[in-house]
C-alpha positions in Angstrom: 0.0 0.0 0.0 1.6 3.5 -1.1 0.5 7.1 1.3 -1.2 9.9 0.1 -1.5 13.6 0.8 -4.4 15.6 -0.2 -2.8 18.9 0.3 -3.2 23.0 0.0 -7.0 22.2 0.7 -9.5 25.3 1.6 -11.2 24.1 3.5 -11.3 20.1 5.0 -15.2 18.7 6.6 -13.5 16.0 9.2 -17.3 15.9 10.9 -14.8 15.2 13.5 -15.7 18.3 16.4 -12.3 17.0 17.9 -10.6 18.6 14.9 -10.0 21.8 13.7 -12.6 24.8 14.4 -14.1 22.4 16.7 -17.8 22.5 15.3 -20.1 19.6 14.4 -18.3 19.8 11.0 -15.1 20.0 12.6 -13.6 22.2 9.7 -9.7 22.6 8.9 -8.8 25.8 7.4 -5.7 25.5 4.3 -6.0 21.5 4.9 -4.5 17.9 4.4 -5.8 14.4 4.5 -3.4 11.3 4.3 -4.6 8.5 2.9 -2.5 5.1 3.8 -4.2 2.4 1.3 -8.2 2.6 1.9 -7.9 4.5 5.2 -7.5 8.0 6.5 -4.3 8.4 8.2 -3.6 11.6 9.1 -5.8 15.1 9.0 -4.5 19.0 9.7 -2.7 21.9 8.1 -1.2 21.8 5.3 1.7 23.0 6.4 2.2 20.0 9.0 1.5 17.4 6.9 3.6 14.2 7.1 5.6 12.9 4.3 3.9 10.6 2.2 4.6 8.7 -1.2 2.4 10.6 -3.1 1.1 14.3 -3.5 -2.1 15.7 -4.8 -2.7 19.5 -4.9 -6.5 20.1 -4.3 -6.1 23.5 -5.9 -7.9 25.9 -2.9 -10.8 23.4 -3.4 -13.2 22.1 -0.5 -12.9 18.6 0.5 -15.4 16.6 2.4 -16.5 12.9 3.1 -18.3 11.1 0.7 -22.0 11.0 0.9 -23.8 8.3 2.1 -27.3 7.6 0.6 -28.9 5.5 2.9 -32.2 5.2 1.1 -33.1 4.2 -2.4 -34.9 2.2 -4.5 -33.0 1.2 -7.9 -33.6 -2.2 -8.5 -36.3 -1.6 -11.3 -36.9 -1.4 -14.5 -39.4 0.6 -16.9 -39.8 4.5 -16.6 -43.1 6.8 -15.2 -42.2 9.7 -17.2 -46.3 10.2 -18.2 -47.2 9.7 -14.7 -44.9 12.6 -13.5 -45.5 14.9 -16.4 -49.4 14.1 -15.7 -49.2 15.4 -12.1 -47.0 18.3 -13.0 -49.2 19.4 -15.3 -52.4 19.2 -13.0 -53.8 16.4 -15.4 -55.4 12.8 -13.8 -53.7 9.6 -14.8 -55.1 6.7 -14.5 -51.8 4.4 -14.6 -51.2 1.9 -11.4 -47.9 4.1 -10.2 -46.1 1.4 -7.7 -47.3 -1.0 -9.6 -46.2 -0.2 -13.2 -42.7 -0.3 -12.1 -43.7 -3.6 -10.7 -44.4 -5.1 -14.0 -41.9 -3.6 -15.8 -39.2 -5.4 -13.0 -41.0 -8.4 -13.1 -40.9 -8.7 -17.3 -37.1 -7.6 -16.8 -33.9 -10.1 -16.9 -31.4 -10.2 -14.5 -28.9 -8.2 -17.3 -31.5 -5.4 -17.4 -32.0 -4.7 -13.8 -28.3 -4.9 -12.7 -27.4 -2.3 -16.0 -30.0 0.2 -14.8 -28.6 -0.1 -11.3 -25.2 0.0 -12.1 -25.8 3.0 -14.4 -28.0 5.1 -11.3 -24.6 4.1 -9.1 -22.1 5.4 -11.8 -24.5 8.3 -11.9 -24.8 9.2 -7.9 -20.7 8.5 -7.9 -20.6 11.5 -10.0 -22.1 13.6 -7.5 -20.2 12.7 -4.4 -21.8 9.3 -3.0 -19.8 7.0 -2.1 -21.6 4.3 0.0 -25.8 3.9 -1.1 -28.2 1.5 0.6 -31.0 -0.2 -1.9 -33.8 -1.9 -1.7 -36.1 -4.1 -3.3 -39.9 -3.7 -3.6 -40.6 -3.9 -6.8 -40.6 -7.8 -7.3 -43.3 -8.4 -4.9 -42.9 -12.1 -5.5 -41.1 -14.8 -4.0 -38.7 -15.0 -6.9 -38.3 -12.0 -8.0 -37.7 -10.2 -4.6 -34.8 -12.5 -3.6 -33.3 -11.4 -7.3 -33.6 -8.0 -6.4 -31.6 -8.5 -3.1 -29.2 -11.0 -5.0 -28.4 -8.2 -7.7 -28.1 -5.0 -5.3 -25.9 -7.3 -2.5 -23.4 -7.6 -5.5 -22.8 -3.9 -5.5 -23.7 -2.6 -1.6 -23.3 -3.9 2.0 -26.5 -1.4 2.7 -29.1 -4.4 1.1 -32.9 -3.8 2.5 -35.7 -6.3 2.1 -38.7 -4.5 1.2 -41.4 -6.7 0.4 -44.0 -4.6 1.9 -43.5 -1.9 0.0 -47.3 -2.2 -1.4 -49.4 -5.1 -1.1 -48.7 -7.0 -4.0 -51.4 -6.9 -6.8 -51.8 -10.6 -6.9 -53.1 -10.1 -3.2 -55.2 -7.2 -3.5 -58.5 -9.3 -1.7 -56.6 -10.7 0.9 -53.9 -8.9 2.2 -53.3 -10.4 5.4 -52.2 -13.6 3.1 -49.5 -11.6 1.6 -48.5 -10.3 5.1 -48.0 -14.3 5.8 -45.8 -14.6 2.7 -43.8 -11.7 3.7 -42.8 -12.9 6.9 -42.8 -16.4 5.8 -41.5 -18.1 2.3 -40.3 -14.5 0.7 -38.6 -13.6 4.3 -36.6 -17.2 4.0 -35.7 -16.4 0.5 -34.7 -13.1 1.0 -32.7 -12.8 4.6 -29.5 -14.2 3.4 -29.1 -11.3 1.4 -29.9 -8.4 3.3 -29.0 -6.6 6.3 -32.2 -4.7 6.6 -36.0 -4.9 6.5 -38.6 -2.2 5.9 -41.9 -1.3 5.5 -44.2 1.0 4.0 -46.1 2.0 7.2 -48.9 3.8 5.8 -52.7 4.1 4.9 -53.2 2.3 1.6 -49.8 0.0 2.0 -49.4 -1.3 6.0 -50.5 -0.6 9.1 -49.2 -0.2 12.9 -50.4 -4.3 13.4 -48.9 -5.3 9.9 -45.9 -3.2 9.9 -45.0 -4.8 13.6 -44.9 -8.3 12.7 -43.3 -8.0 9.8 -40.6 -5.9 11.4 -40.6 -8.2 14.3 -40.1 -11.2 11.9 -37.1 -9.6 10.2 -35.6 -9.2 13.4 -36.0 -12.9 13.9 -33.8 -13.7 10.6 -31.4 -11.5 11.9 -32.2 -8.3 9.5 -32.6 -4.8 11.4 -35.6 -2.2 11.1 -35.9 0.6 8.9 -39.5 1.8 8.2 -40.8 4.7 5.6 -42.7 6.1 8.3 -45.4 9.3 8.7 -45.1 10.0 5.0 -48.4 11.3 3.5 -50.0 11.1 6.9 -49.7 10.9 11.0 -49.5 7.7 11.9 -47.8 5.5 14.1 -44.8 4.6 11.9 -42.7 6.4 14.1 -43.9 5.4 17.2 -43.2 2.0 15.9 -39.8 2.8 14.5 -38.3 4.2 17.6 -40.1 1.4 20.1 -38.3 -1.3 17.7 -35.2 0.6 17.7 -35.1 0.9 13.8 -31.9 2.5 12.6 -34.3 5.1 10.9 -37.4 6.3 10.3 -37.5 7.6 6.4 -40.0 10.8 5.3 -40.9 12.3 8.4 -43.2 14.5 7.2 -46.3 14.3 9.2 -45.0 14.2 12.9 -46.8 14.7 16.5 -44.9 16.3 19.0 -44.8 13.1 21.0 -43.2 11.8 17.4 -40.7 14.2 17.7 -39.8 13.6 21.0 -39.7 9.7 20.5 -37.1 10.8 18.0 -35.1 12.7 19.8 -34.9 10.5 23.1 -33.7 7.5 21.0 -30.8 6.5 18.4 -33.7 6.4 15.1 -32.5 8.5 13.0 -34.9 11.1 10.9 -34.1 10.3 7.2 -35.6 13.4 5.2 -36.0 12.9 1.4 -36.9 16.1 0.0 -36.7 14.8 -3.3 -40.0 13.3 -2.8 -41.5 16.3 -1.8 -40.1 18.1 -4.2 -41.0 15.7 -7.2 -45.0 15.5 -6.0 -45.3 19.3 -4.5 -46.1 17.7 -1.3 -45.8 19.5 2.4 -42.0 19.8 3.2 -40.7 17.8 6.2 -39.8 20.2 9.2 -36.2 19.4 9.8 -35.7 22.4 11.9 -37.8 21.3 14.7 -36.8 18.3 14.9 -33.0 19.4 15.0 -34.2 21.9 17.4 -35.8 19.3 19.5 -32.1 17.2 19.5 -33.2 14.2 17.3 -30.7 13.1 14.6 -31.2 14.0 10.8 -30.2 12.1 7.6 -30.6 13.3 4.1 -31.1 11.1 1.3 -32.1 11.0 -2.0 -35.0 8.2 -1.9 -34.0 7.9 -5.6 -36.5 5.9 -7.5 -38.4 5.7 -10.5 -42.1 7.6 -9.7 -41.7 10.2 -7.1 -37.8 11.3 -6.3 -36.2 9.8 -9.7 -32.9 11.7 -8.3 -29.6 10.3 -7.5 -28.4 14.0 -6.5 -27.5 14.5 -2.6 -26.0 18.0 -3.7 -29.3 18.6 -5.1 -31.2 17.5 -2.5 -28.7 19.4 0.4 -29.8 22.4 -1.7 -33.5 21.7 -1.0 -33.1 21.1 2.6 -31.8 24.6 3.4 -34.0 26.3 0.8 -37.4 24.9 1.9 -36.9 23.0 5.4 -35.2 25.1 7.8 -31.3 23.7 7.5 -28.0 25.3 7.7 -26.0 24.4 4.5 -23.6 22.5 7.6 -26.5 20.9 9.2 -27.6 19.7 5.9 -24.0 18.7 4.5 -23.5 17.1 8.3 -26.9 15.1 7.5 -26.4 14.1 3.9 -22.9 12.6 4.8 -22.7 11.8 8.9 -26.2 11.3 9.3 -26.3 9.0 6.5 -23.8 7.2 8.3 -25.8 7.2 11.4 -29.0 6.2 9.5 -26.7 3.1 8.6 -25.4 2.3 12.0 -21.6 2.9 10.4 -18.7 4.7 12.1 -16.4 4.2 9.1 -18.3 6.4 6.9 -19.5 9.9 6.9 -16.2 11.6 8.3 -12.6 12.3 7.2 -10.3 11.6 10.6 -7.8 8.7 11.2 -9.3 5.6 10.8 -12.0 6.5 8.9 -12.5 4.8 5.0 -10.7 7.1 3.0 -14.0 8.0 1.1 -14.2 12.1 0.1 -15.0 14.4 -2.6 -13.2 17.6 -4.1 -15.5 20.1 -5.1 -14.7 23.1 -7.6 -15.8 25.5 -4.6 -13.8 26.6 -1.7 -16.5 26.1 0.6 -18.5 23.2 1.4 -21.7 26.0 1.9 -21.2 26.7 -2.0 -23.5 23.2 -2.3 -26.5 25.2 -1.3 -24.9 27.9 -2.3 -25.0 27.2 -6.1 -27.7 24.8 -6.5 -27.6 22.7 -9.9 -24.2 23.3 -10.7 -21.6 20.4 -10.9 -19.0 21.7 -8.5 -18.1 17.6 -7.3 -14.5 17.3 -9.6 -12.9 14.4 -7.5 -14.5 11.4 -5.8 -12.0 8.8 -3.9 -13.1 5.4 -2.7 -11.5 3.7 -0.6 -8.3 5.5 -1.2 -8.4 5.3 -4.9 -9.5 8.3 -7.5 -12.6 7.2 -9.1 -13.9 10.2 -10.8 -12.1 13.1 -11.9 -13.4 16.2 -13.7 -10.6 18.6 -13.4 
């Protein structure tokens, strides 16, 4: 393994508050980072940098950890382009939403659905993300389920079972069979290869009773909760979340006070995905109170094909402080850290020894200028594991 040194950096995001300006973002002014193989080694001034085999000159750019996406949905196949233009144009459509891109991934081959995968990943690289949890939902099937988790587990660690995303169409009289076949045959098939399950917790999808056993059946197989949670209504998603100790509770839109609270006594995280909100000009989530109230925020992209079909963190980082009440650092902090958090992973998210050496150079001095200049491509270096995967510049 060879060293190397990021140097004559603008300004360095450690999220490390034990480093530099001593913030949550724990920012280092005219920077370094060593990297030593796939791990940072060293983090400070420039000017006190180590000797290393290898020197990069970052140019007065910005350097921060990579993001982490920790919720998406890109095993599918087909496209809802109609659907969207339909709703952003005011017009009804009649189409099945979920369930289009259910039949489109069911008609699809293995080939297809790892190429559209592997082309949204190439895609989110681009843009700073380096680690991305998937699910699946949109087999809905035995069969095609496990495929889903068989395709995504051969690019991510971050793999989430999520047959209940909808009750599937062949079950639409008796739902409480499919909630059997969730928790039973499609659980068996699916657990080896996933480290999550969720559940759409939800009028018109599952409710409190559902959402628990099926939760509480993944936990049996050894897979940990996440739950999309208080969406399009109140509900007790959350409630449930936080009592199962889920590692997050995703949307958050729709919240009690005794939600919040919940939240902010307990290690859920609040995943925000303004994308969503954004893509069916629905109420925005109110991050602010609940970072006011002390609960921890993610930001993710929910990427998927019918309502957040982006694979844009910047983007999204960019919403959060226009529309919900963030700081360009709390939402760069949630978008990269809390993403971490949302994942239960310490080896993520930040840039101080130990950490993977995953970051991102932008063509901005400042990390701020994400919010700052929203749309533009300012990401011009991403490093993986110690090695340059994308450059622009």
């Amino acid at each position: 393994m060879s060293s190397t040194v990021i140097s004559n950096i603008a300004t360095l995001v450690t999220n490390d508050p034990s480093l530099g300006d001593g913030s949550p973002l724990g920012l280092i002014r005219d920077a370094a980072v060593v990297i030593d193989g796939d791990r940072v080694a060293w983090t400070g001034e420039s000017s006190k940098a180590p000797a290393t085999d290898n020197r990069v000159d970052a140019g007065g750019r910005a350097v921060l950890p990579g993001f982490v996406d920790s919720h998406s949905h890109l095993v599918f196949a087909g496209d809802r382009t109609e659907e969207f233009n339909a709703r952003m144009s005011g017009r009804a459509y009649s189409a099945g939403g979920i369930r289009t891109t259910v039949a489109a991934t069911r008609a699809a081959s293995d080939a297809e659905l790892e190429a559209n995968l592997t082309r949204h990943l190439a895609e989110a690289l681009r843009q700073g993300t380096t680690t991305f949890e998937t699910k699946s939902g949109y087999g809905l099937t035995v069969a095609d389920e496990a495929r889903a988790l068989r395709i995504a587990a051969a690019h991510t660690d971050e793999v989430t079972y999520l047959g209940a995303h909808i009750v599937s169409p062949d079950y639409a009289e008796d739902p409480a069979a499919y909630v059997d076949l969730v928790t039973g045959e499609m659980l068996d098939a699916c657990a080896p290869h996933a480290r999550w399950i969720d559940v759409f917790c939800e009028k018109g999808a599952f409710d409190g009773d559902q959402a628990r056993a099926i939760l509480t059946a993944g936990k049996a197989r050894g897979l940990h909760p996440r739950v999309h949670a208080n969406q399009l209504s109140y509900g007790p998603g959350v409630q449930l979340a936080v009592e199962l100790d889920a590692a997050s509770a995703d949307h958050c839109t729709h919240l009690t006070d005794a939600d919040v609270d919940a939240l902010a006594n307990s290690r859920t995280v609040a995943t925000l995905l303004p994308g969503a909100e954004f893509s069916t000009r629905a109420e925005w989530p109110d991050a602010r109170r609940l970072l006011d109230a002390g609960a921890t925020v993610a930001l993710s992209t929910d990427c998927n094909p019918g309502s957040s079909f982006t694979s844009s963190l910047p983007f999204c980082i960019a919403l959060a402080v226009r529309d919900m009440g963030m700081t360009p650092d709390e939402a760069v902090w949630s978008a990269t850290a809390g993403g971490a958090a949302a994942l239960r992973r310490t080896d993520i998210g930040r840039l101080a020894p130990g950490a993977r050496a995953d970051l991102m150079l932008l063509d901005a001095p400042s990390h701020v200028h994400l919010a700052y200049r929203p749309g533009v491509p300012l990401v011009s270096e991403v490093w993986r594991r110690g090695v340059r995967e994308v450059a622009h510049r």
